[in-house]
N, C-alpha and C positions, 0 to 999 in steps of 0.2 A: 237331293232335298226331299224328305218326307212328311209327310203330315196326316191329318184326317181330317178331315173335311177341307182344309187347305193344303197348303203344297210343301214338303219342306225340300221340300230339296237339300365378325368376329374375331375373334382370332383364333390363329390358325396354328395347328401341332403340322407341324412340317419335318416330314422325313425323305430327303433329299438325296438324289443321285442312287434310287431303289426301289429296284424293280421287281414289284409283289402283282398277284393275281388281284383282281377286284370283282364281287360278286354282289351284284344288285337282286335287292327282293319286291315281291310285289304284296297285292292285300293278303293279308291268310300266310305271312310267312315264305310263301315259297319260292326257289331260286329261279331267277329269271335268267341270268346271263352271267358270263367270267369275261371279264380282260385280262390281257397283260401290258402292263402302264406305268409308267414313270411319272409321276405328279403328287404331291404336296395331298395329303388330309388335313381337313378343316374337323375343327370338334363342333356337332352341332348343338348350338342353341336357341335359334331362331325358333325348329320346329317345337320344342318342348314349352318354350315362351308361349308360341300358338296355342299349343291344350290346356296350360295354364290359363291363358284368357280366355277361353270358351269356354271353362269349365264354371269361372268367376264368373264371366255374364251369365251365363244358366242360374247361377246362386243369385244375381238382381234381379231375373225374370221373376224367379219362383216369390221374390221378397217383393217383387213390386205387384205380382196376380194377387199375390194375399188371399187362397181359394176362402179359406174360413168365414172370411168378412166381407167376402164380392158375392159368392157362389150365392145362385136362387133357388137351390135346391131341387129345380125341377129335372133333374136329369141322375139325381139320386149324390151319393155324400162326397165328401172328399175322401182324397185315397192319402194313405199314411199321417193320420191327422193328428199324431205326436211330433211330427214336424213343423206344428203349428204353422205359422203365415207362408213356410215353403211346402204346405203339404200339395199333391198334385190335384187337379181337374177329375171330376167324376170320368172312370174309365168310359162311358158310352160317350162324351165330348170329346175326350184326349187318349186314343188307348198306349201312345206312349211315355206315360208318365211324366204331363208336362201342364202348361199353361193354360189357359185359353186364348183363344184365337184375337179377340178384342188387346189381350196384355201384349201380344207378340206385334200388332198392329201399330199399338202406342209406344213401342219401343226399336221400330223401323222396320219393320216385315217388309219385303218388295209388295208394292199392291201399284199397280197400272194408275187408276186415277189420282192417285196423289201425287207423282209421278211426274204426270203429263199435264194434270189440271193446276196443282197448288205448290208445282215447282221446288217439289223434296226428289231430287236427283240423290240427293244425299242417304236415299233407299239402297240405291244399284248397291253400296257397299255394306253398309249397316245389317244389311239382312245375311252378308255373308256368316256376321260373329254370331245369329240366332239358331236357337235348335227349337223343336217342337215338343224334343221329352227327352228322358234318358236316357233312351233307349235308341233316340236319334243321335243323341250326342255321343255317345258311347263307339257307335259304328262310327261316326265318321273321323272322331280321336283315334280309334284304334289304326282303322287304316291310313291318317295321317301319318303315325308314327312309323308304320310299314315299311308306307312308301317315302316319305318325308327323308325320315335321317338318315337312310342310306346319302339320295341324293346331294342333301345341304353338306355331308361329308365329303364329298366329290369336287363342287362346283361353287360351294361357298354360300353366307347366305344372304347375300345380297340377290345373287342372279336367281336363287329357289325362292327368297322372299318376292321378289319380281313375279315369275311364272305361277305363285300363288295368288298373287293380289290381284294381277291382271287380268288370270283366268277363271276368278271369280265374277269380276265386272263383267267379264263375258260373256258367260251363265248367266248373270239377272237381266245383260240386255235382251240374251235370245230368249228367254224369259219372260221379261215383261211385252215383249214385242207379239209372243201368242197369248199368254194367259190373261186374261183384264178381267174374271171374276175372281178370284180368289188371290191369298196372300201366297207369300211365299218366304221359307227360310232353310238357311245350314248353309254348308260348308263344302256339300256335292262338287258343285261347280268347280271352287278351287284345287278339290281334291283328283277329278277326271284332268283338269290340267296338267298336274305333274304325272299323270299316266301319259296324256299326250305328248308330254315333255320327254317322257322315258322312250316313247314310241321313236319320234323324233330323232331324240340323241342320239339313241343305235345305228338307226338309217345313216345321219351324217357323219359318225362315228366310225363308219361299219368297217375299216379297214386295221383298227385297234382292239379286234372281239372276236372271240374265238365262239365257237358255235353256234354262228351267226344265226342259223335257219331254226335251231330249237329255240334260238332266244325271241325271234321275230314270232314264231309260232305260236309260242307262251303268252308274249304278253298281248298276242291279238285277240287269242281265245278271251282273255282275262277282261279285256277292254269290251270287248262282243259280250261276256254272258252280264257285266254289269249294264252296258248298255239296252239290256234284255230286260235287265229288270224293270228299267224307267219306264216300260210299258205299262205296267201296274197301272191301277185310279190312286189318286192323290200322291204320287211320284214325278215331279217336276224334271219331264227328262230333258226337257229345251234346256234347264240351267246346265244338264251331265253335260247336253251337246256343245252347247255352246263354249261350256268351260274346255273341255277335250279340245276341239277344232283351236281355241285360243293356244293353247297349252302346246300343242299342237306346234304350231305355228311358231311360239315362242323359242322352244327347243333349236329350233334351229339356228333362232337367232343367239340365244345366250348359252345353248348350251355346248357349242362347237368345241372340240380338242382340236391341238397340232397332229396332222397326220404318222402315223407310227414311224418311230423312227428318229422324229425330230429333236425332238428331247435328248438322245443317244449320242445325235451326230457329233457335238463338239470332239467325240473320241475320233473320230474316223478320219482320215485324211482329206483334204480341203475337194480334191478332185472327186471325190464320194457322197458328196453331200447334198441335201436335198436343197434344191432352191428356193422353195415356196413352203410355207409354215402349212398352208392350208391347202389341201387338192382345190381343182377347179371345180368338180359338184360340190365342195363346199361353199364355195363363195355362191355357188348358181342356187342351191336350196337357202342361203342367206337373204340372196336378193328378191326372190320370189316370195320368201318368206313374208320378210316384210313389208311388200308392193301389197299382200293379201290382208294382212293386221293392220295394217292402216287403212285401208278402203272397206274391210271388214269393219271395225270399229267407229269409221266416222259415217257409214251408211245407215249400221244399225242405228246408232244415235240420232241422227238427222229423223230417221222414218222414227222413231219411237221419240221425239220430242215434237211432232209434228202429229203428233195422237194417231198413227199409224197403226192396223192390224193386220199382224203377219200372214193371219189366216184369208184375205181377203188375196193377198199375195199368192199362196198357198193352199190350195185347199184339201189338198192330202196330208197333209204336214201332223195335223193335229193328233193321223193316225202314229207320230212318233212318240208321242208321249202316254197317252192309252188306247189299247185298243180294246173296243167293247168283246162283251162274250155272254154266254149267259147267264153267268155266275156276277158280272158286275156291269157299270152303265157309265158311262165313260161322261152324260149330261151336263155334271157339274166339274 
């Protein structure tokens, strides 16, 4: 989730009893991991519905800032002002090509005191569909689609539309739970989930994937250098953490395969066959899994409806989302 000055942070093509490789990609295109699997392709449409509708709320933000007829000129003109009512915020306000902070506000930005005070919980989610500019929205479509429609291809999109939504809520609680001066928006959060999801999967998967150690390798580097970046000022990296840890967590629970193998057996003779659909570390990261997402989720909640700050819990914590230098001030 990025900002300036605030925060931004079906049915199914089924090819049956055939056994193809499967190679998942991460942001940036590049290959993470092969299987070899015997399971059903979903065509995805979930994720493309998603970029679809961020793309259309971006277009009622821009219709509802109306820069022309709000703007006070005191921070200098609007940008693209043949756009008329959607033209953007003076770059020294917004340098990514978007709103201002008041529109993003009155159109459900995460912000702590309304929250906590005047009982719009109905922020945690709303703030996921917001971006701050184009230039936010752009990055986190792109890498939706990355990472997105591999998976919804795999796992269907029910259980990716789950790991999306969930691990968004995630994000604005760890969220709201440190930041209480500023807003917050985008679609980080839900986005670091399906990397958590990815992480996950493999792990519980691991006996269905062939290059295991480059694949585990890859997508840690990949999960590390973005999480590197939420260090930044005005980069809301509690929502990365929290959506990842959720995301996380989630994978194990929805994203389980049958152990290799299983799928095959009907061929093999009775006395050859495997007993159990699932290994026993799968059902053990299942259960663990979700003992942690439920007391993870009803703890945050309870402490962030009880006008809780995390920082008071924590006081290094803050160092995860920026940390000062001399080039920037981490104050606001």
């Amino acid at each position: 989730m990025v900002g300036n000055g605030d925060l931004e942070r079906g049915t199914a093509t089924k090819n049956r009893n055939q056994s193809y490789p499967q190679t998942y990609y991460a942001a940036g295109g590049g290959r993470v991991y092969d299987m070899e699997y015997s399971d059903s392709q979903w065509t995805s449409w979930l994720v493309p519905m998603i970029v679809v509708a961020n793309v259309a709320m971006f277009v009622v933000i821009m219709f509802v800032n109306n820069c022309p007829k709000n703007h006070d000129g005191l921070q200098g003109d609007c940008v693209v002002k043949f756009l008329g009512r959607l033209s953007f915020q003076p770059l020294r306000e917004n340098p990514l090509f978007g709103p201002s902070s008041s529109t993003l506000e009155k159109l459900g930005a995460l912000e702590w005191n309304k929250i906590v005070h005047q009982n719009q919980a109905w922020r945690l989610i709303t703030c996921i569909w917001l971006h701050a500019g184009v230039i936010h929205l752009l990055a986190n479509m792109l890498s939706l689609v990355f990472i997105g429609i591999r998976l919804e291809q795999q796992f269907g999109f029910i259980r990716v539309g789950l790991v999306y939504l969930l691990s968004g809520i995630g994000g604005s609680i760890l969220s709201a739970l440190f930041i209480h001066r500023s807003i917050s928006v985008g679609a980080s959060g839900a986005l670091f989930g399906l990397l958590g999801a990815m992480l996950s999967e493999l792990l519980t998967n691991w006996t269905i994937y062939t290059n295991k150690a480059a694949a585990l390798f890859t997508l840690v580097v990949i999960i590390a250098i973005n999480l590197a970046v939420g260090i930044l000022p005005h980069v809301d990296n509690f929502a990365h953490i929290g959506g990842f840890l959720s995301g996380f967590l989630l994978g194990f629970i929805l994203l389980i395969r049958p152990q290799f193998g299983w799928l095959e057996q009907r061929n093999r003779p009775a006395e050859t066959r495997l007993k159990s659909k699932y290994t026993v570390y799968q059902y053990v990261f299942w259960i663990i899994a979700s003992i942690l997402l439920i007391v993870g989720f009803t703890v945050g909640l309870v402490m962030l409806f009880k006008g809780e700050n995390g920082n008071d819990k924590c006081s290094w914590c803050h160092y995860l989302s920026c940390v000062p230098t001399s080039r920037w001030s981490c104050n606001n």
